[in-house]
C-alpha positions in Angstrom: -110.4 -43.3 223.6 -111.5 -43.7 220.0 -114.7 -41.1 219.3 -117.0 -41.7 216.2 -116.8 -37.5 215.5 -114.4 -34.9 216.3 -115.0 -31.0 215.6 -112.3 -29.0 215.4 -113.5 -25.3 216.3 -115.7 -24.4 219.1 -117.6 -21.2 217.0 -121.3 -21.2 216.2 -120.9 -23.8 213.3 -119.2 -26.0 214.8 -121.2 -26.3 217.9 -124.2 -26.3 215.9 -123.2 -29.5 214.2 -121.8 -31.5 217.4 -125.5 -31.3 219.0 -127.2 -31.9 215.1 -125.2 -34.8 214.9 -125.8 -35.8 218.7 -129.2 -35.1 218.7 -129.8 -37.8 215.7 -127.3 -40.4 217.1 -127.8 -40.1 221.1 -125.1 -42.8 221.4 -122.0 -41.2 219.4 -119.2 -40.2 221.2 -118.5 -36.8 219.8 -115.5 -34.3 221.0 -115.4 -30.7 220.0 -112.1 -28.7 220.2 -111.5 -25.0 220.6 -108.4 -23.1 221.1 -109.5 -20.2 223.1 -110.3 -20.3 226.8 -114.0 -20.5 226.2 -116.2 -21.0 223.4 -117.0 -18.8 220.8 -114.6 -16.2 221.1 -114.0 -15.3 217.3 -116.8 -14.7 214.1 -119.1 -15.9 216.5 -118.8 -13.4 219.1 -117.1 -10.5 217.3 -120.2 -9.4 214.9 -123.2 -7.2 214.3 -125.9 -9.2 215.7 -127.9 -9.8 212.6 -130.1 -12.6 211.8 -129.9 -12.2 207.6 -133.0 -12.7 206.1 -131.4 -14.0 202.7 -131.6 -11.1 200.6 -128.6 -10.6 198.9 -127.4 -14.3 198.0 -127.7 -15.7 194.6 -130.6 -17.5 193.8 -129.9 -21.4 194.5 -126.3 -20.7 196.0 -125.2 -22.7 199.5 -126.0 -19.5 201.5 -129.2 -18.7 199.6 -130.6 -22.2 201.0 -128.8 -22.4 203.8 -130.0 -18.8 204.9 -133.6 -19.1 204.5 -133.7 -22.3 205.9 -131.0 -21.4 208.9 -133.2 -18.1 209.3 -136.6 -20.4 210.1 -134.6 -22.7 212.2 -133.1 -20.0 214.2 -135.9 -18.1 215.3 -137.7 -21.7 216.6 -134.9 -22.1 218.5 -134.1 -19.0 220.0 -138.3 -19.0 220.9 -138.1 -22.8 221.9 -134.8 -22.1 224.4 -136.0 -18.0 225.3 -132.9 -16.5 224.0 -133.6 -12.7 223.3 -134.4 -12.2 220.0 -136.9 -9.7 217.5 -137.4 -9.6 213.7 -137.7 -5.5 213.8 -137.1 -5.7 209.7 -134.6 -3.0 207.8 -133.7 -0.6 205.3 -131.4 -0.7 202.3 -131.3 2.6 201.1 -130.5 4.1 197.6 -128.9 7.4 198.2 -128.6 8.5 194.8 -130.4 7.2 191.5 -127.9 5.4 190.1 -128.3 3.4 193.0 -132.2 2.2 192.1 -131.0 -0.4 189.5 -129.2 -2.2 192.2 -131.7 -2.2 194.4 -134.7 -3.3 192.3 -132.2 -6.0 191.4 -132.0 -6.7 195.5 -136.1 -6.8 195.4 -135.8 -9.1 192.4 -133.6 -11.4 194.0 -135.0 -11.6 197.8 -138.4 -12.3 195.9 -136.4 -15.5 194.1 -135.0 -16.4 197.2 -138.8 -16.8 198.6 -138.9 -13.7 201.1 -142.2 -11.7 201.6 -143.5 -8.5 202.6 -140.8 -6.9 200.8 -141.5 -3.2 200.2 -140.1 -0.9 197.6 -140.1 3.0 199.2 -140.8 6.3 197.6 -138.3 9.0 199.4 -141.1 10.1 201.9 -142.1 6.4 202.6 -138.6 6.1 204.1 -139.2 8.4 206.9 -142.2 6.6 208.0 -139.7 3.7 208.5 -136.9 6.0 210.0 -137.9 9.4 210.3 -133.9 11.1 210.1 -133.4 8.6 207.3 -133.0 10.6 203.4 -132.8 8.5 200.1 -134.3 8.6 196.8 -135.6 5.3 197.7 -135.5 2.2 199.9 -136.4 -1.7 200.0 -138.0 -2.8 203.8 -136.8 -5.9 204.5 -139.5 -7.5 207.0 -137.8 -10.7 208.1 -134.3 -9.1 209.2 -133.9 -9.5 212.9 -131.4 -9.1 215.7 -130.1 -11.7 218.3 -126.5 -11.9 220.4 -124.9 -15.2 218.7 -122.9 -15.9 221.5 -125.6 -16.3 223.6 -126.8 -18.5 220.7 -124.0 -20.6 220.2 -123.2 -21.2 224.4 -126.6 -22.8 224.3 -126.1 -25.4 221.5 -122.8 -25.9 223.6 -124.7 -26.6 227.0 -127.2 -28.4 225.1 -124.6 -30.7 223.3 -123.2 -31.5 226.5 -126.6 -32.1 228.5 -126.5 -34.7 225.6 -123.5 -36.1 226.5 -121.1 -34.1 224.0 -117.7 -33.1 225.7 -116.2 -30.0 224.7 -112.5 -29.4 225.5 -111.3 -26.1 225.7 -107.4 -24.6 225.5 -107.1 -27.5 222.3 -105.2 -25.7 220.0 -105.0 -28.2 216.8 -101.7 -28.7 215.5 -102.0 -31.6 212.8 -104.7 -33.9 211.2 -103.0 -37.0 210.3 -105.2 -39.9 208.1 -104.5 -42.8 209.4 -106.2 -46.2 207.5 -109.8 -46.3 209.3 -108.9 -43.7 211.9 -108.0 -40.0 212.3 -105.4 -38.6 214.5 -106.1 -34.7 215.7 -103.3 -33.8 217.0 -103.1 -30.7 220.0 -100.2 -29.6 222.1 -101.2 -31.9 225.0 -102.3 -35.2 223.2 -103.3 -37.1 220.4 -107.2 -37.5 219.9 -108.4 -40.3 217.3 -111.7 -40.1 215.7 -113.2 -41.8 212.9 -114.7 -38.8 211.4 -113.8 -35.2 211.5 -115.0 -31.8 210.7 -113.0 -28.8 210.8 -115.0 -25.6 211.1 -111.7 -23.1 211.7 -113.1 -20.2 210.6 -110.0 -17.6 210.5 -107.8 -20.4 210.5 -110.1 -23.0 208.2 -107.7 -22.9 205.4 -104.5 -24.1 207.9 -106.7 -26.9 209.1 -107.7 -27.9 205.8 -104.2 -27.8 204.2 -103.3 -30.4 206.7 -105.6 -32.9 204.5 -105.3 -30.8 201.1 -102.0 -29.9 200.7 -103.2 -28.4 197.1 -105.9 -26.5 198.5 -107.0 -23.8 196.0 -107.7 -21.1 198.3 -106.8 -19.3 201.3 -108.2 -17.2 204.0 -107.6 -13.2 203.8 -108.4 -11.3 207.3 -110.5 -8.4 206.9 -111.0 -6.2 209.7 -114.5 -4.4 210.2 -114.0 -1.3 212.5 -117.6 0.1 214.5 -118.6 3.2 216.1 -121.2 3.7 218.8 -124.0 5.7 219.0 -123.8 8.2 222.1 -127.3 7.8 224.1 -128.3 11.5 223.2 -128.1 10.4 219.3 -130.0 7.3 219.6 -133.4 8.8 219.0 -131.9 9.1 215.0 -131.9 5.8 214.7 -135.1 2.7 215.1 -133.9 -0.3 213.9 -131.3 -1.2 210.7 -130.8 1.0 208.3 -128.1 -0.4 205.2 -126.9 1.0 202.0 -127.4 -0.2 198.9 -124.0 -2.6 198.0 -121.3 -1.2 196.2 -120.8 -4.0 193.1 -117.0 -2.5 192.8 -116.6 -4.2 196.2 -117.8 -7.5 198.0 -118.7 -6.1 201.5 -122.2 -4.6 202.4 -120.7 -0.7 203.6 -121.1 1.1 206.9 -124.6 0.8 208.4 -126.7 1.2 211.6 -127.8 -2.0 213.6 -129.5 -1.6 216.6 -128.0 -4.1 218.9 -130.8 -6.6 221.1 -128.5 -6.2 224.2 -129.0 -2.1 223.8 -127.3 0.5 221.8 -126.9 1.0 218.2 -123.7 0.0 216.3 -122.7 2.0 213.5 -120.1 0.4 210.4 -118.7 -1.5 209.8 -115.5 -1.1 207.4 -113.4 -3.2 206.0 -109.8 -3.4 206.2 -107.4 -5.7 205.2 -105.6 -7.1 208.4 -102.2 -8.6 208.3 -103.0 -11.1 211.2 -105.8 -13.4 211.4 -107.4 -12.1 214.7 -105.8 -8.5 214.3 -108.9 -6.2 216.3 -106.9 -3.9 216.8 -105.1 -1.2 213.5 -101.4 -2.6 214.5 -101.6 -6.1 215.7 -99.0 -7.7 213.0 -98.4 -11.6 212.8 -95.2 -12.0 210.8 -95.7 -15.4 209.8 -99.7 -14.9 208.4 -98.9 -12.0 206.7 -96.2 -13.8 205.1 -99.0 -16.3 204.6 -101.1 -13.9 202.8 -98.4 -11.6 200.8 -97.3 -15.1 199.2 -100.8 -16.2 197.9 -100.5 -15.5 194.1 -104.2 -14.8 194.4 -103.6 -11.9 196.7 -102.2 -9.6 193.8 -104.9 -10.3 191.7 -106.6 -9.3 194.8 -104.7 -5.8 195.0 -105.6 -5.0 191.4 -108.6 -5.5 191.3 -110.0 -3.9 194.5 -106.5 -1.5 195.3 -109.1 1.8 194.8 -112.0 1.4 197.1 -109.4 -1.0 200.2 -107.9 2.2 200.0 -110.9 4.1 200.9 -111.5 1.4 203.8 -108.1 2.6 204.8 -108.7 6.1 205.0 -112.2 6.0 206.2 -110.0 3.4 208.8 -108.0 6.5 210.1 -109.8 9.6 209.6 -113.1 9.7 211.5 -114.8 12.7 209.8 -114.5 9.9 206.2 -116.3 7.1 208.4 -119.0 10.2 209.4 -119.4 11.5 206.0 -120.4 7.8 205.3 -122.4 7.5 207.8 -124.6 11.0 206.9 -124.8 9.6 203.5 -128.0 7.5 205.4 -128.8 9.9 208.3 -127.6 13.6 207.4 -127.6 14.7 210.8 -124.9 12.0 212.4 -122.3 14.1 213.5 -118.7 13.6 214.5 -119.5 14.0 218.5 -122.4 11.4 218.4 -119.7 8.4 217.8 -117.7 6.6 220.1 -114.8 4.3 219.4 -116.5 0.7 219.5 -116.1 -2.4 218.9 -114.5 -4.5 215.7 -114.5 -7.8 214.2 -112.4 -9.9 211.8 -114.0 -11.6 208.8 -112.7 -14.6 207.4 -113.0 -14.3 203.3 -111.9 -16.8 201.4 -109.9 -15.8 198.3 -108.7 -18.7 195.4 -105.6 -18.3 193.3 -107.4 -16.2 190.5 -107.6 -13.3 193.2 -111.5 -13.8 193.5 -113.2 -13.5 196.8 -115.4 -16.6 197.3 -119.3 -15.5 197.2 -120.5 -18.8 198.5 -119.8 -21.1 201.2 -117.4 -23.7 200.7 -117.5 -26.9 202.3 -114.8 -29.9 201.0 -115.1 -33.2 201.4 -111.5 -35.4 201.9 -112.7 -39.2 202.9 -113.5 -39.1 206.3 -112.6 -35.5 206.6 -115.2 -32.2 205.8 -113.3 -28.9 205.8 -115.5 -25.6 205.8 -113.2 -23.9 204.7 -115.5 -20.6 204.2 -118.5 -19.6 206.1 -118.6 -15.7 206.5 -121.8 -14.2 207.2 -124.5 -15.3 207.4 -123.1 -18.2 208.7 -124.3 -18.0 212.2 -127.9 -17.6 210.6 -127.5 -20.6 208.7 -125.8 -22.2 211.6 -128.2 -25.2 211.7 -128.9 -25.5 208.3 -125.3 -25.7 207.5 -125.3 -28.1 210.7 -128.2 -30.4 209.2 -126.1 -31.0 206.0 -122.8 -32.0 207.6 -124.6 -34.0 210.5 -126.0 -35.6 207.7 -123.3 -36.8 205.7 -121.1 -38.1 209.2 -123.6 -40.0 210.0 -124.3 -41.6 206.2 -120.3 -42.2 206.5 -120.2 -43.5 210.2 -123.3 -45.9 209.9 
């Protein structure tokens, strides 16, 4: 059977695209395939349950537009289907004042990005907002929210296949082979042909897309981001999300508090390099990936560049009283016995051969093939934004 669109990658992208592009086209065949067991096992599953409001992004960048439009999107749906969802708002919080600059900047920026409501805080304004919270001065963020993305992307996936869709499971894609008009997807159990096909990998984007661009200028590094839990007893020091302001020596957001929408309040999280692309845990090793990753001439440039504060991640990694101290930069009275081991995650950040970690999304076009080859956060925010675009161009292509 020949299908008109076959997604590789069964995560919160790629399942929003399969129903965008059914939903337009009620007669395509379309095939999604996924590894794991089940759907939605990786990115999607493993994260902090935010719905991004768009404030940090450049100003006319792929995840600037893509956010606030994903953002608007989102929430229709989630009210549309009843998923559990609430826009609660948040914090960033400048702890010292060399931190203001940064986050006027952040004000600056969410206002060019078209957000609203956004509130600069005096030091006793922030305990109006969260009353165990201390800072010289804060940013309230109306429009964040919090939602369970898995619960998000299993309903585009029962959806899609109300539709029609078929979504095969246990499909571990080996090879992409171009083949005249036609694509061959190759798995362990069969060949599937397709005249159009989108990769949405995540972790593994980059080894999909290599199959197609053999010269392809970047490659995925694993970084792991380690949570604590708040005990029940220290829940009351917490209300909603509370962030930091961003460090600009280092290209991830620092520890912070998210209250969860299923219960609970996660607290982090770090971020440490892992040397195997779904390493949760502080050992799991994959020889071959890490070989994959030490071999990247960008990955040096990588470990110059950032070698001072991934070996803070390290540290603050193993020695729980770092993570704390952290953690009371925010909330001065989080103590050591409030914390619980919890859950972690792995980010998939793109890095090119300069040793630069991508900022954007990155989405490649090869003839009948798109590769998105990176979509870290807020990716499953802008699921069906980022859906919309690539539905859109399949179905120029296919027509």
């Amino acid at each position: 059977m020949k299908y008109d669109l076959i997604i590789v990658g069964g995560g919160i992208v790629g399942l929003a695209v399969a129903l965008d592009a059914l939903k337009k086209k009620l007669n395509l065949k379309v095939l999604v395939l996924e590894k794991e067991p089940t759907i939605a096992q990786h990115q999607s599953k493993h994260n902090s349950g935010v719905i991004h409001s768009g404030l940090y992004y450049k100003p006319g960048s792929l995840k600037a537009i893509n956010c606030i439009k994903g953002y608007r999107k989102l929430l229709d749906f989630c009210q549309d289907e009843n998923i559990k969802h609430e826009v609660c708002g948040k914090l960033v919080v400048a702890t010292t004042v060399d931190e203001i600059p940064r986050l006027q900047e952040l004000y600056h920026r969410g206002i060019a990005n078209g957000l609203s409501g956004l509130k600069l805080l005096n030091n006793e304004e922030i305990t109006e907002y969260e009353p165990f919270c201390r800072g010289v001065k804060a940013l309230f963020v109306p429009q964040t929210g919090i939602v369970n993305f898995t619960s998000i992307a299993k309903c585009y996936a029962q959806k899609f296949s109300d539709l029609g869709g078929q979504v095969n499971c246990s499909e571990e894609v080996k090879n992409i082979n171009l083949s005249g008009n036609k694509i061959e997807v190759i798995t362990e159990s069969r060949t599937w042909v397709g005249k159009f096909v989108v990769t949405c990998g995540g972790l593994h984007s980059d080894s999909l897309a290599l199959n197609t661009i053999p010269n392809l200028p970047i490659r995925i590094l694993p970084f792991r981001g380690e949570y604590y839990k708040l005990n029940p007893s220290a829940e009351k020091l917490v209300k909603n999300l509370i962030y930091p302001v961003p460090k600009p020596s280092f290209p991830f957001l620092g520890v912070h508090f998210t209250r969860m929408i299923d219960g609970g309040f996660e607290c982090g999280p770090n971020a440490v390099l892992s040397f195997a692309k779904e390493g949760y845990n502080k050992y799991d090793f994959d020889l071959q990936q890490a070989w994959d990753i030490v071999s990247w001439p960008g990955f040096y440039k990588i470990v110059a560049k950032y070698w001072r504060p991934g070996m803070e991640e390290f540290y603050r990694s193993n020695k729980k009283s770092a993570f704390v101290k952290a953690l009371q930069r925010l909330i001065p009275e989080i103590k050591a016995d409030d914390l619980s081991i919890g859950d972690s995650g792995v980010r998939a950040q793109a890095c090119d051969i300069k040793g630069r970690l991508l900022d954007d999304f990155d989405i490649r076009i090869n003839q009948n093939i798109i590769h998105v080859c990176n979509a870290p956060s807020p990716a499953a925010t802008s699921s069906l934004a980022i859906a919309e675009i690539i539905s859109d161009r399949v179905l120029q292509i296919i027509n």
